[in-house]
C-alpha positions as CSV (number, residue, x, y, z in Angstrom):
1,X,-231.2,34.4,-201.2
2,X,-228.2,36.7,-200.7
3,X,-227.3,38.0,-197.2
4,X,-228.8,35.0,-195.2
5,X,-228.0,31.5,-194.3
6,X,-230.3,28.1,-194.6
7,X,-230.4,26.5,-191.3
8,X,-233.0,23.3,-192.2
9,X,-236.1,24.8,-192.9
10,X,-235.5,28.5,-191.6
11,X,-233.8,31.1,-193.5
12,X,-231.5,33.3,-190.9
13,X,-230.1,36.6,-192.0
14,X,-226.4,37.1,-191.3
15,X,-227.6,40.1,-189.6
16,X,-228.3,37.7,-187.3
17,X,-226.0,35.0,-187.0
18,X,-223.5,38.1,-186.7
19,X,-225.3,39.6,-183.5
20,X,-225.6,36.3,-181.8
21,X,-222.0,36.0,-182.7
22,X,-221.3,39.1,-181.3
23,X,-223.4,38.9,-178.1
24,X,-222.1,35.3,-177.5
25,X,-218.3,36.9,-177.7
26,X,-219.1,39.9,-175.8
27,X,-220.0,37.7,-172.5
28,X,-217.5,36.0,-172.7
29,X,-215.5,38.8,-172.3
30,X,-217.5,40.0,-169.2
31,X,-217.0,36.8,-168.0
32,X,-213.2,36.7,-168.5
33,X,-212.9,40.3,-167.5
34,X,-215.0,39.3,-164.0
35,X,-213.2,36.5,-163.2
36,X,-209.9,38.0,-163.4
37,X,-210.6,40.7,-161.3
38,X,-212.3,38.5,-159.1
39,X,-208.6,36.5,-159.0
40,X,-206.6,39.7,-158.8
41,X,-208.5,40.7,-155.5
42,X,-208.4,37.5,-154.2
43,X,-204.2,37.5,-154.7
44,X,-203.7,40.8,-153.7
45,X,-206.4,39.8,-150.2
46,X,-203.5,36.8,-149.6
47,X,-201.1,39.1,-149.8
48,X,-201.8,41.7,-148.2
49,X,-202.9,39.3,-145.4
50,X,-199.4,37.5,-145.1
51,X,-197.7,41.2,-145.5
52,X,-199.9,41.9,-142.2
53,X,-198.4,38.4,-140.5
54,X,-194.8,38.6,-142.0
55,X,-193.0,40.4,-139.7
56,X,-194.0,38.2,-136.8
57,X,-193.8,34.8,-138.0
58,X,-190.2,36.2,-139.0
59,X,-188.8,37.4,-135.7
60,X,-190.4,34.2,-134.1
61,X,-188.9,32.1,-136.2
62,X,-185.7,33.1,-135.8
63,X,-185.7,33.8,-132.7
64,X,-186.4,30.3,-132.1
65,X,-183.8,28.7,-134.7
66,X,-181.5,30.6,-132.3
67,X,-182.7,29.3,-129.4
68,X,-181.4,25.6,-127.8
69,X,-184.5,24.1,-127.8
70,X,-187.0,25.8,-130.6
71,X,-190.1,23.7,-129.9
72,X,-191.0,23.9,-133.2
73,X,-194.3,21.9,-132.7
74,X,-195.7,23.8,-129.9
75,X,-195.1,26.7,-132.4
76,X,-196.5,25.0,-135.6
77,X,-199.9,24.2,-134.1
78,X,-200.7,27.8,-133.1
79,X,-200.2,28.8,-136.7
80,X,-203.1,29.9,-139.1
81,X,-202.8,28.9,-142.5
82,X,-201.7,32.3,-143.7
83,X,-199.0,32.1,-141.2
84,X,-198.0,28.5,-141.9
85,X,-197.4,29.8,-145.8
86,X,-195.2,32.9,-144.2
87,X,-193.5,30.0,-142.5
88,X,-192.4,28.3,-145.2
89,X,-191.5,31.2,-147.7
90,X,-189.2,32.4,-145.1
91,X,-187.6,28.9,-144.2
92,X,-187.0,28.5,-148.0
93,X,-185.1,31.9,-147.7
94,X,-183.3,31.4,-144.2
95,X,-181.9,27.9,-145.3
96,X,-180.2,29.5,-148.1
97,X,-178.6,32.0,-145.6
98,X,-177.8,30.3,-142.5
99,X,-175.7,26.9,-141.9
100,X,-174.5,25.0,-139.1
101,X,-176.5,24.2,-135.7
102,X,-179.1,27.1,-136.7
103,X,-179.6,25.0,-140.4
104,X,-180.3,22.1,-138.5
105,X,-183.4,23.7,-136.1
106,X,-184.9,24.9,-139.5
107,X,-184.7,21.4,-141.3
108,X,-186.4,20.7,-138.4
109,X,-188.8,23.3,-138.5
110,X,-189.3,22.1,-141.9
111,X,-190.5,18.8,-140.9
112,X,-193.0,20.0,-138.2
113,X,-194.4,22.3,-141.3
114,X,-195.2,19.1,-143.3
115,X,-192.7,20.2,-146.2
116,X,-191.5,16.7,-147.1
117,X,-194.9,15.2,-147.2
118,X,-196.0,17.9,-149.9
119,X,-192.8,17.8,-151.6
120,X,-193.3,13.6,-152.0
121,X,-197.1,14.2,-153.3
122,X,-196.0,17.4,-155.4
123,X,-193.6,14.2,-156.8
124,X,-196.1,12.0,-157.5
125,X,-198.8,14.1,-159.2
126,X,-197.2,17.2,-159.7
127,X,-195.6,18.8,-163.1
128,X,-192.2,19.5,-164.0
129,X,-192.0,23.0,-162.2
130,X,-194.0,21.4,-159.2
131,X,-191.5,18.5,-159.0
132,X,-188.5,20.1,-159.5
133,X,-189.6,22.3,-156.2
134,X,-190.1,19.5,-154.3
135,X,-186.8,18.4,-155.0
136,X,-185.4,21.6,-154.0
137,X,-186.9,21.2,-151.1
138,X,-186.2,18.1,-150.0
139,X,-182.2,18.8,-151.1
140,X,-182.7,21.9,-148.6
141,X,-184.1,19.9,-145.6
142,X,-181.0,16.9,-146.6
143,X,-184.1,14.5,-146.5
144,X,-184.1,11.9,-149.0
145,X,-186.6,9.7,-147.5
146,X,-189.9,11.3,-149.3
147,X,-188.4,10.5,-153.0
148,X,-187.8,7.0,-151.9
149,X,-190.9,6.7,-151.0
150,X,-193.1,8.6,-153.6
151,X,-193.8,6.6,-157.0
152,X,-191.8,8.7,-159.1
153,X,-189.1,8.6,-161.6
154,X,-187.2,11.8,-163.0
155,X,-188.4,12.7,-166.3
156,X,-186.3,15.3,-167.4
157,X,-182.5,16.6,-167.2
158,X,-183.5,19.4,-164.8
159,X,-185.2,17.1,-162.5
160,X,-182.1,14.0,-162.9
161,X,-180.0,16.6,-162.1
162,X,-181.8,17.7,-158.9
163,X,-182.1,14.0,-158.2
164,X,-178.1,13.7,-158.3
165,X,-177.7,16.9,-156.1
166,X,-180.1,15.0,-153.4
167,X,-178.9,11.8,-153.3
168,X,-175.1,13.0,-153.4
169,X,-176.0,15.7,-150.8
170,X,-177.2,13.5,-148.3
171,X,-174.6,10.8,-148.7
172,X,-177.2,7.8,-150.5
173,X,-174.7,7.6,-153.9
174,X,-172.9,4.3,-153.6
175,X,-170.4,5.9,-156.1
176,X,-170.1,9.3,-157.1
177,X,-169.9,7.9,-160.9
178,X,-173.7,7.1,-160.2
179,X,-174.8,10.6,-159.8
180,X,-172.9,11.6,-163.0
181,X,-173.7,9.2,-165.3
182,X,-177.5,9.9,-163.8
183,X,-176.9,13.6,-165.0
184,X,-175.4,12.9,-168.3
185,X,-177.1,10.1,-169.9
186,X,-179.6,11.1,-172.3
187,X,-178.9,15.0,-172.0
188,X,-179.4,17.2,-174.3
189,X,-179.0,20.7,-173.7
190,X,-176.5,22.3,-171.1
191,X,-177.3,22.5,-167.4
192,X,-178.3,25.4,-165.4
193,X,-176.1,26.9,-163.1
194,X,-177.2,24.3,-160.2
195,X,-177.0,21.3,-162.6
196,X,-173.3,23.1,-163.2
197,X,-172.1,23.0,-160.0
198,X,-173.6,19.2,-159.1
199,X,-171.8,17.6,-162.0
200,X,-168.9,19.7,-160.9
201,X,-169.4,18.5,-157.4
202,X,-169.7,14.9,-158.5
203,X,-166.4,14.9,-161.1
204,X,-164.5,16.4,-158.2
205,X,-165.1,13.0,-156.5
206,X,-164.7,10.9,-159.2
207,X,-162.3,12.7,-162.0
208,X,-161.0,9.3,-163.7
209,X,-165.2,8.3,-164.1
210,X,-166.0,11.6,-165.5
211,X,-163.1,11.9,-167.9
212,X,-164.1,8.0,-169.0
213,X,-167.6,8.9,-169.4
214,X,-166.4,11.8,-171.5
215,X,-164.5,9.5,-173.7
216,X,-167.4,7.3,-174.5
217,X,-170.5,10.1,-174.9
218,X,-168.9,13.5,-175.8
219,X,-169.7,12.7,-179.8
220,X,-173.8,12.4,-178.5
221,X,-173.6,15.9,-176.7
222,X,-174.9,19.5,-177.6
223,X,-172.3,21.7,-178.3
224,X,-173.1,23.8,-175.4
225,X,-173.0,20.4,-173.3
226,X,-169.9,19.7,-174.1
227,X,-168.5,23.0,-173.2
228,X,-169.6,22.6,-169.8
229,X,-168.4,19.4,-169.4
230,X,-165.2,20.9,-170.8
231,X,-165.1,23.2,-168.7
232,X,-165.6,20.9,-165.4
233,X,-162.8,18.6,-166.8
234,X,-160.0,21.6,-167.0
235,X,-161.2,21.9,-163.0
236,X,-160.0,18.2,-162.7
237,X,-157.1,18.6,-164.2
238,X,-154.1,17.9,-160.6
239,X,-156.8,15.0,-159.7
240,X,-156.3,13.1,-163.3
241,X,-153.5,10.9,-163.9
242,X,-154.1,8.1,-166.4
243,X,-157.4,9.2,-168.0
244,X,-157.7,9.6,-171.5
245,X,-157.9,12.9,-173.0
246,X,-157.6,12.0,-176.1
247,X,-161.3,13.2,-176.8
248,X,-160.7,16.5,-174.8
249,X,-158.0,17.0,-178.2
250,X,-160.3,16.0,-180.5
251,X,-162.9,18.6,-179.3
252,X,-160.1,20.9,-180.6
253,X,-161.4,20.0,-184.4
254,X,-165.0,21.0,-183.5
255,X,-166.9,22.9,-185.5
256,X,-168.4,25.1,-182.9
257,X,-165.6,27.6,-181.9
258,X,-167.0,27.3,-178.2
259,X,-166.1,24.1,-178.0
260,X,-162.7,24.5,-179.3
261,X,-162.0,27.2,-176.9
262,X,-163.4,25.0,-173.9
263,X,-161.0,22.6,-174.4
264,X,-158.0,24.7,-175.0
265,X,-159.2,26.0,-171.7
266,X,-159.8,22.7,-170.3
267,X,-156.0,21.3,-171.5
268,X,-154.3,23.8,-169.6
269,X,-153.9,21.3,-167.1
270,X,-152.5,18.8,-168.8
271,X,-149.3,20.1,-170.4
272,X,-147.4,17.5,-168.8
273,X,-149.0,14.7,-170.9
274,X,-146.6,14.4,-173.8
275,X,-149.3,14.3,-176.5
276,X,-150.0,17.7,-176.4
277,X,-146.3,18.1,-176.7
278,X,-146.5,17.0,-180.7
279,X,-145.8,20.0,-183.0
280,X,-147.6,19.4,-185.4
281,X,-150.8,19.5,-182.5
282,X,-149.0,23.0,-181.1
283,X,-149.1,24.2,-184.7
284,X,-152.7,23.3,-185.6
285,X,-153.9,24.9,-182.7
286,X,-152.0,28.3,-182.7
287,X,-153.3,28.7,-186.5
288,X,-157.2,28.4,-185.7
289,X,-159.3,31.0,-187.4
290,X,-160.9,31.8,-184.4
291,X,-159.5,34.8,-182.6
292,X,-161.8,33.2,-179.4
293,X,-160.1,29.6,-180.0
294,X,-156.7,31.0,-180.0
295,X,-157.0,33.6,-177.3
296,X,-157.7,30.3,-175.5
297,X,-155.3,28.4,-176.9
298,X,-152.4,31.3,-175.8
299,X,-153.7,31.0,-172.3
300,X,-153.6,26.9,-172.6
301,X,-150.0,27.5,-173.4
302,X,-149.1,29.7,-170.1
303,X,-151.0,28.1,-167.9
304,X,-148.3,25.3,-168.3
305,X,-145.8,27.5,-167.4
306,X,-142.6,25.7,-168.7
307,X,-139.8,26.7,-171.5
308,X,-141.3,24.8,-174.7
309,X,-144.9,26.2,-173.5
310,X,-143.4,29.8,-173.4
311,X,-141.0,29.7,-176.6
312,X,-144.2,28.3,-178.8
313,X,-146.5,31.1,-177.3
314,X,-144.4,33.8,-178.0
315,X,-143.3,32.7,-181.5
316,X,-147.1,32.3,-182.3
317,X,-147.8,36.1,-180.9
318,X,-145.4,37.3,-183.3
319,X,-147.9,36.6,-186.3
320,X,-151.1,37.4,-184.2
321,X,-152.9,40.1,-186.1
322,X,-156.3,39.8,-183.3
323,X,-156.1,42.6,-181.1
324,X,-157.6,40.8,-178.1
325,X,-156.3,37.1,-179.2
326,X,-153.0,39.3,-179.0
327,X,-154.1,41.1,-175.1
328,X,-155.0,37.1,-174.1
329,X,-151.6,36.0,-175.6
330,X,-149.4,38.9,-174.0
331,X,-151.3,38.7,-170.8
332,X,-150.6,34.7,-170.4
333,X,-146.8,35.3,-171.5
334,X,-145.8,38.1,-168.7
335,X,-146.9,35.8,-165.9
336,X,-143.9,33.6,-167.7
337,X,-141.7,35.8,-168.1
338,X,-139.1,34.1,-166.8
339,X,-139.0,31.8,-169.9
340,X,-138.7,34.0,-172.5
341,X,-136.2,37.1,-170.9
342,X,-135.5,39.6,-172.6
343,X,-137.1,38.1,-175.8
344,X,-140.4,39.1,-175.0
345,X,-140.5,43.0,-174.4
346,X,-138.1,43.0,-177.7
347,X,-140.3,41.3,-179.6
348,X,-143.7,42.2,-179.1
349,X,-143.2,45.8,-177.7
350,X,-146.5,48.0,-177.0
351,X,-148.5,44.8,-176.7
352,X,-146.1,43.5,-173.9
353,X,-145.8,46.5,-172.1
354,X,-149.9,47.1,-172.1
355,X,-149.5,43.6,-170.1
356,X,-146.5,43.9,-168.0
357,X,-148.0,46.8,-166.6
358,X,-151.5,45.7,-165.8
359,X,-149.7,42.7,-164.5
360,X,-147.7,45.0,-162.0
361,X,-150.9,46.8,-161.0
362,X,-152.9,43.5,-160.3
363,X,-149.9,42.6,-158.0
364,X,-149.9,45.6,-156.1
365,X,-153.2,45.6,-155.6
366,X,-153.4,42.0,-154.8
367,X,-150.8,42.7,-151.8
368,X,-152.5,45.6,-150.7
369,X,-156.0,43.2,-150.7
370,X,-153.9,40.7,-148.5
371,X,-152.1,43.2,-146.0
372,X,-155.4,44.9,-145.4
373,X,-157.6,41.3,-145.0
374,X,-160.1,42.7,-147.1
């Protein structure tokens, strides 16, 4: 029988099947529909009710983190629990913002408000976004104790790079290597701008163990990794002696062009290490097709400010066809002016000049910067 459906030993229509369908569907959009209005309400209730409260628990709270003895308990016991959230919205905010004596009474404050207890449970049975805010917080408050005690390992890069930032923050690293080879074994893809800054933080410690780190695991890295780490390593470069760089040149034969220009960048530290001195290495990396690589490359060559450096810039610029390689190139060349003489206005005329003179402006403007203090 067309138009119906055998369920058993009944015959439905699909007239029917369609309306329960339909009805079934439609109250279950009433019931999404009522419950999130219902949740809308009940958010916009909460905050209206810690807008009402704000202003307070702010002026309090300061007004106490000024004060020589805060009695933060006395304080944290009157509080309601819409004023206890205030509380700890605004910490988070004034701990980012204040430092020294008045940074220690709000680490204290955070205490009295329970923060590392709920950031060593969020640890435990929270997920990633949960964790990596308890992290945060206990890296705010310097208070390593609560991941020591919680039953938790990190999980991801995000969080082994917050748990590198804590335990370097608050002085529990052994060895600084620790916290980098934490950060950098097993990742992946780059670091945020925090996981940027710890490694950073941690190389500057230990330069020699994150150059020989480098050496053994830049061929496992994303390319966006490595130009990070690249880039930390051209920071290192007064602190480095006998490290190898060897892999820091062969990053230069990379097939991603950001890589190649991360560690031109990154070797313009190094140009007293005879290796880079090899022509045939100078003559490679002048004549990448990359206008990015060798804008890089011209500005690894002035940064090491000596005669040879100078000579093979300017002799590369000659052929440089790249109108911004050519502006990088120029711009490098007029802070070494010195090197080159007269050789360099001759040769490279209305690209030189273009330089020279935003060159002259910067150092005016620079002086005037200093003579004002501004």
């Amino acid at each position: 029988m067309q138009g119906s459906v055998t369920m058993g030993s009944y015959i439905v229509p699909i007239t029917t099947i369609l309306i329960v369908i339909g009805l079934l569907v439609g109250i279950g959009l009433l019931v999404s529909f009522a419950l999130t209005m219902g949740l809308s309400v009940y958010y916009k209730e909460g905050a209206t009710q810690r807008d009402k409260v704000r202003s307070d628990v702010q002026n309090t709270l300061l007004s106490r983190a000024f004060s020589p003895e805060p009695e933060w308990n006395d304080w944290v016991t009157e509080l309601s629990d819409t004023e206890r959230t205030v509380a700890i919205d605004s910490l988070a905010e004034y701990l980012r913002e204040l430092d020294g004596s008045e940074a220690d009474s709000l680490k204290m404050l955070g205490k009295e408000l329970d923060v590392p207890e709920r950031a060593k449970k969020a640890l435990e049975r929270g997920h990633t976004y949960e964790r990596l805010q308890a992290l945060t917080w206990l890296i705010r408050l310097e208070t390593p104790e609560p991941y020591y005690a919680a039953s938790y390992e990190p999980t991801t890069q995000a969080e082994r790079a917050a748990v590198a930032r804590l335990l370097f923050q608050t002085g529990q690293l052994e060895r600084a290597e620790n916290g980098i080879e934490l950060m950098l074994e097993g990742a992946t893809g780059e670091f945020s701008v925090f996981g940027q800054d710890t490694l950073y933080r941690l190389a500057r410690e230990a330069p020699d163990a994150m150059f020989a780190i480098g050496a053994d695991w830049y061929q496992n890295w994303s390319a966006p990794l490595l130009a990070q780490v690249l880039l930390i390593c051209g920071q290192l470069g007064t602190g480095v002696r006998t490290a190898d760089i060897s892999w820091l040149t062969a990053s230069l034969e990379a097939d991603d062009e950001g890589v190649r220009a991360a560690a031109a960048r990154a070797l313009g530290s190094f140009g007293w290490r005879p290796e880079l001195r090899d022509s045939m290495f100078l003559a490679r990396a002048t004549d990448d097709p990359s206008p990015r690589v060798r804008g890089a490359v011209y500005e690894m060559l002035g940064s090491w400010g000596d005669n040879e450096g100078a000579t093979v810039l300017l002799y590369a610029l000659i052929s440089e066809d790249d109108p911004r390689a050519l502006v990088r190139g120029t711009n490098a060349l007029v802070q070494r002016q010195e090197h080159v003489g007269e050789s360099g206005p001759a040769i490279l005329g209305a690209a030189w000049d273009w330089s020279a003179e935003h060159a002259s402006y910067d150092s005016v403007a620079r002086g005037r910067t200093r003579s004002t203090g501004t």
